[in-house]
N, C-alpha and C positions, 0 to 999 in steps of 0.2 A: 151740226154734229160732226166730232172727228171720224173722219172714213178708217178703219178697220181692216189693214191690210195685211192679219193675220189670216193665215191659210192651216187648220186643221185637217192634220194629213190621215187615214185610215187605211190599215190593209187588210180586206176583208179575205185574203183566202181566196178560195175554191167557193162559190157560194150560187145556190140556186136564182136564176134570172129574175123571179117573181118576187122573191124574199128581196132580193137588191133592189127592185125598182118600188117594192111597198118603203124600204128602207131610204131609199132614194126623197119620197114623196114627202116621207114624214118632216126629214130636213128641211127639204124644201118650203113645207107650210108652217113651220117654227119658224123660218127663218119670215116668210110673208105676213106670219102674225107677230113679229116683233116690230116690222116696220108700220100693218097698220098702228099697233098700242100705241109707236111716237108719235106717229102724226096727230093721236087723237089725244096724246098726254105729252107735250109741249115741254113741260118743265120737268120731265121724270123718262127722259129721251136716254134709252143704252144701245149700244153699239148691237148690230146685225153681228152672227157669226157668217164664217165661210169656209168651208169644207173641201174637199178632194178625196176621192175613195179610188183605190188601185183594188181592182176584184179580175178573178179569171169567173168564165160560165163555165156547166159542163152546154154540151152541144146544142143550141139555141139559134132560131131564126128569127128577126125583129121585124115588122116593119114599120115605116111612120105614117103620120099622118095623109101623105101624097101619094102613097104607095099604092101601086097596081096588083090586083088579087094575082093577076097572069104572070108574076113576076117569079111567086112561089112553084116551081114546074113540078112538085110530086104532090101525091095523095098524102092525108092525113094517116093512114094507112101505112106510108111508104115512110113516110116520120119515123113511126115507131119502129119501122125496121134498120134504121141507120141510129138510132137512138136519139132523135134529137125531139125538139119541141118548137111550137111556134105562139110568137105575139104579135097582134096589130096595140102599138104603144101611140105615146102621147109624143114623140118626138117630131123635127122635121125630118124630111129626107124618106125612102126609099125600103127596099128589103136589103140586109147585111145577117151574115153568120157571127155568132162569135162561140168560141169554143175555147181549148185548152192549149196554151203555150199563145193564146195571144194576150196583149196588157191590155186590159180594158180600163180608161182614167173617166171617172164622172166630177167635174167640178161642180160643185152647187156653191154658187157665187151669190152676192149680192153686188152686180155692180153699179151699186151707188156708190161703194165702197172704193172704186177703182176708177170706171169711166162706164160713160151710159150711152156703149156705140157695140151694138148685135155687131158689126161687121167687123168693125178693128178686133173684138174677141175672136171672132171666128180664126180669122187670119194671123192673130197669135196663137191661135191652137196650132196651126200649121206649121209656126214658126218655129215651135217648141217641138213638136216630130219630127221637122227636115234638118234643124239643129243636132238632135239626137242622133236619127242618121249617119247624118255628118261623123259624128266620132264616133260609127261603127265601119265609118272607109262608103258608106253608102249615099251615093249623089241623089239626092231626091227634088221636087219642086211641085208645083201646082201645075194643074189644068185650067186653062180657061174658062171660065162659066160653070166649072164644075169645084164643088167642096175635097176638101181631104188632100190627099198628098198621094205623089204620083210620083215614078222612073221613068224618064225618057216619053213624057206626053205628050212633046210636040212631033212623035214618032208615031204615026198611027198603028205602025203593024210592032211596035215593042213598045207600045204604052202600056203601062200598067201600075194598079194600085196595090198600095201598099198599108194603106192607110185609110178609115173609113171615119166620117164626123155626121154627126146628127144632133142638134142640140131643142131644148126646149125654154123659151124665156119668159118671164110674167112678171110685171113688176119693178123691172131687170132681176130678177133672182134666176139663176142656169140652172138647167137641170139636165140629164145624161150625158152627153161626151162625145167619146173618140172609143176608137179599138186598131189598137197597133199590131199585123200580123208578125209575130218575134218566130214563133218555131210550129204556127199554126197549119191543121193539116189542109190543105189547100183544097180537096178532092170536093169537100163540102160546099163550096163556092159552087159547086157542079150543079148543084139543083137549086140554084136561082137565077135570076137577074139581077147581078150584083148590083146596088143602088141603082138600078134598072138602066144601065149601061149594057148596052148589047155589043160594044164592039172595041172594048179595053178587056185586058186578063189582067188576071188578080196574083199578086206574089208576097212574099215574106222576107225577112230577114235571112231567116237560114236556105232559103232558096237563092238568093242574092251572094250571099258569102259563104255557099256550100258548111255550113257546119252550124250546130246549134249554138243556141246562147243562152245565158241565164236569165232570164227576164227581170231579175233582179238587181241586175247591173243596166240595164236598158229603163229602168223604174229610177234610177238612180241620177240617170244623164240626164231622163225628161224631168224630173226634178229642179236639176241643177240649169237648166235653162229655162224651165216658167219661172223661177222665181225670179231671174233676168231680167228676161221680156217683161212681165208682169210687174218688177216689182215689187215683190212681195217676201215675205218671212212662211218658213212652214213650220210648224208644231207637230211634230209623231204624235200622235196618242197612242195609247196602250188598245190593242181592239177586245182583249180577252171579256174585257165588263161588258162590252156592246150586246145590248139587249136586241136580235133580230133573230125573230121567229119566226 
C-alpha cells in the first residue's frame, strides 16, 4: 500500500482537556480500524489518515502511565482553588501542566505511513521544537536520558525545560504529543514535580526573551519545520464543522 504522507492539520482553540483527549481517541481508533479492515480486505486496502491538532487547555494537570501520585503536591481541594483540574491519562511519561499561552501539538500519526521507529519519532519531535526555538534567537537541546527539550542541560544549576513530550503508540498510530511553554504562567509548575524531575526548573519562551509572543507565529515555525524533518505535506482543515462535544 502507498504510505500517506499527508498530515491534516486542526486548530482546535481554547478547548476543554477531556473533550480533546475523547476527541484525541476517537482519531485514533478510526484510524486503528482502518488498518485492521486492510489487513483483513487485501484487495479493497485505502490509505490510513494522519492528523495534528494545535489546541491551548484552560488550567490542567496530566499524568501518564509512570507517574508517581506524590508527584501531584496539592489537595483536590487546593485544585479547585487555583482553578485547575487533574488527569491520570493513557500516555507515557510523568505529571506536566498545561495551561494558557502554551502550544500544545497532538500528532495522531500512523507510522506505517512514515517509518515504524518509537524513537527516531520521538527525537524528531525534539527536532522540530529546538528548530523552532532556534528562529526565536533561543538555543535549546536535549537532556540525556531524559525526553523533551531543555536550556543549558548540561548546567545542572541553569537547566531547564522548556518543553515537555509524552506520547502514546499502538499499532504504530501516536496519540498525544508535546506542550511548548510560549507565554505560559510558570507559577503552576509550583505544585508538581515536573515530569518528576526534582532538580531542573521549568521556563518559557517569554521568560527566555523577556516579552511575549504570539503562539501563532511559533505554530507556524513548528510547522514549517515537521514537515521538513518529517517529510511531509499538511492540509488545514476548516475546524468550524468538527463535531466535539
Amino acid at each position: 500500500m502507498k504510505q500517506n504522507k499527508e498530515i491534516i492539520v486542526q486548530h482546535l482553540g481554547t478547548l476543554d482537556y477531556k473533550k480533546c483527549w475523547d476527541y484525541q481517541e476517537k482519531l485514533f481508533n478510526e484510524i486503528i480500524q482502518q488498518k485492521l479492515f486492510n489487513r483483513e480486505n487485501p484487495t479493497d486496502i485505502k490509505p490510513t489518515k494522519n492528523y495534528i491538532l494545535f489546541v491551548e487547555h484552560p488550567n490542567v494537570y496530566t499524568m501518564g502511565k509512570s507517574g508517581n501520585n506524590e508527584h501531584l503536591l496539592i489537595s483536590n481541594e487546593q485544585l479547585k482553588n487555583i482553578s485547575a483540574e487533574f488527569y491520570k491519562i493513557n500516555r507515557g511519561g510523568d505529571i506536566t501542566f498545561h495551561g494558557p499561552g502554551q502550544m500544545v501539538v497532538y500528532p495522531i500519526l500512523d507510522l506505517d505511513n512514515f517509518f515504524t521507529d518509537i524513537h527516531k519519532y520521538l527525537r524528531l519531535l525534539e527536532e522540530s521544537i529546538i528548530d523552532t526555538l532556534k528562529s526565536f534567537d533561543i538555543n535549546a537541546g536535549r537532556s540525556k536520558g531524559e525526553t523533551g527539550v531543555w536550556l543549558d542541560a548540561d548546567i545542572i544549576t541553569k537547566a531547564r525545560k522548556i518543553c515537555a513530550m509524552g506520547v502514546r503508540c499502538s499499532r504504530w498510530v501516536t496519540m498525544h504529543g508535546l506542550a511548548l511553554n510560549v507565554n505560559t504562567d510558570l507559577n503552576y509548575f509550583n505544585y508538581i514535580v515536573p515530569c518528576g524531575i526534582t532538580n531542573k526548573a521549568v521556563t518559557s519562551m517569554e521568560k527566555e526573551i523577556i516579552k511575549k509572543i504570539k503562539i501563532e507565529l511559533v505554530e507556524d515555525a513548528f510547522k514549517n519545520n515537521f514537515e521538513k524533518l518529517f517529510n511531509v505535506t499538511f492540509k488545514e482543515e476548516n475546524t468550524l464543522t468538527l463535531d466535539i462535544s
